[in-house]
N, C-alpha and C positions, 0 to 999 in steps of 0.2 A: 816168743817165737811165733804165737799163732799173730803179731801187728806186726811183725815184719812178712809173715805169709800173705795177710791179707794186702797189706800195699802196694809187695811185689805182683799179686792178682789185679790188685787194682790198673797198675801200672803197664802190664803188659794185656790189661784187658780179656782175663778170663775167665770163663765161666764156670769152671771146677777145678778143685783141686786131688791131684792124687796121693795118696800118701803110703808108701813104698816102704816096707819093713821086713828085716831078713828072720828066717823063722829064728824064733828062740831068741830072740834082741830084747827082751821084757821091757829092757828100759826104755826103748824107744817107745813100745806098746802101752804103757802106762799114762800116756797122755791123750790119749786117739779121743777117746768120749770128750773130753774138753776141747778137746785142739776141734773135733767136729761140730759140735754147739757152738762154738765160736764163728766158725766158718759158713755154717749156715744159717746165721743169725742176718749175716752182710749181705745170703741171697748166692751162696758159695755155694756148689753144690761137692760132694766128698766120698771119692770114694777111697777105701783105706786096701791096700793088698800087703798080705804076705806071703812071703816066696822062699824056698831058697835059692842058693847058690848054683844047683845045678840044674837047674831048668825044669824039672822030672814034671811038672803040672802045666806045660805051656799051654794046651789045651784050654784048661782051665781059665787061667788068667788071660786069653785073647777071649774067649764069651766074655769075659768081664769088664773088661776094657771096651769091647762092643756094646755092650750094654750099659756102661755109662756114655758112653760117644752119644746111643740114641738118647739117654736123657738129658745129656746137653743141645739137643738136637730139636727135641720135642717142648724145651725149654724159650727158644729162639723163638719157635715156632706159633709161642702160646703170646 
């Protein structure tokens, strides 16, 4: 998963990846540390969020989403 992520990065030319998981999905969660090592080995930068389904934290996850935005930002920049 993480060489098909990377290629599709590659390919559409971007500079971070997000990685979206619904609370309580363990199995998806089980992979994040490798799937992130992987990803920023290429120079990927990673941010990983979990959420649920009903929104309750939107607060939350838009700082976070900002706050990777400026490190791809300040990434560009360097």
């Amino acid at each position: 998963r993480a060489k098909f992520i990377i290629e599709k990065a590659k390919q559409f030319g971007a500079d971070g990846i997000i990685h979206f998981t619904l609370k309580f999905c363990d199995t998806y969660q089980y992979d994040v540390p490798e799937l992130k090592k992987m990803l920023e080995m290429t120079g990927l930068k990673f941010l990983s969020i979990e959420a649920d389904c009903l929104g309750s934290n939107m607060g939350q996850l838009k700082t976070r989403f900002e706050s990777f935005k400026e490190i791809l930002q300040n990434k560009e920049g360097a």
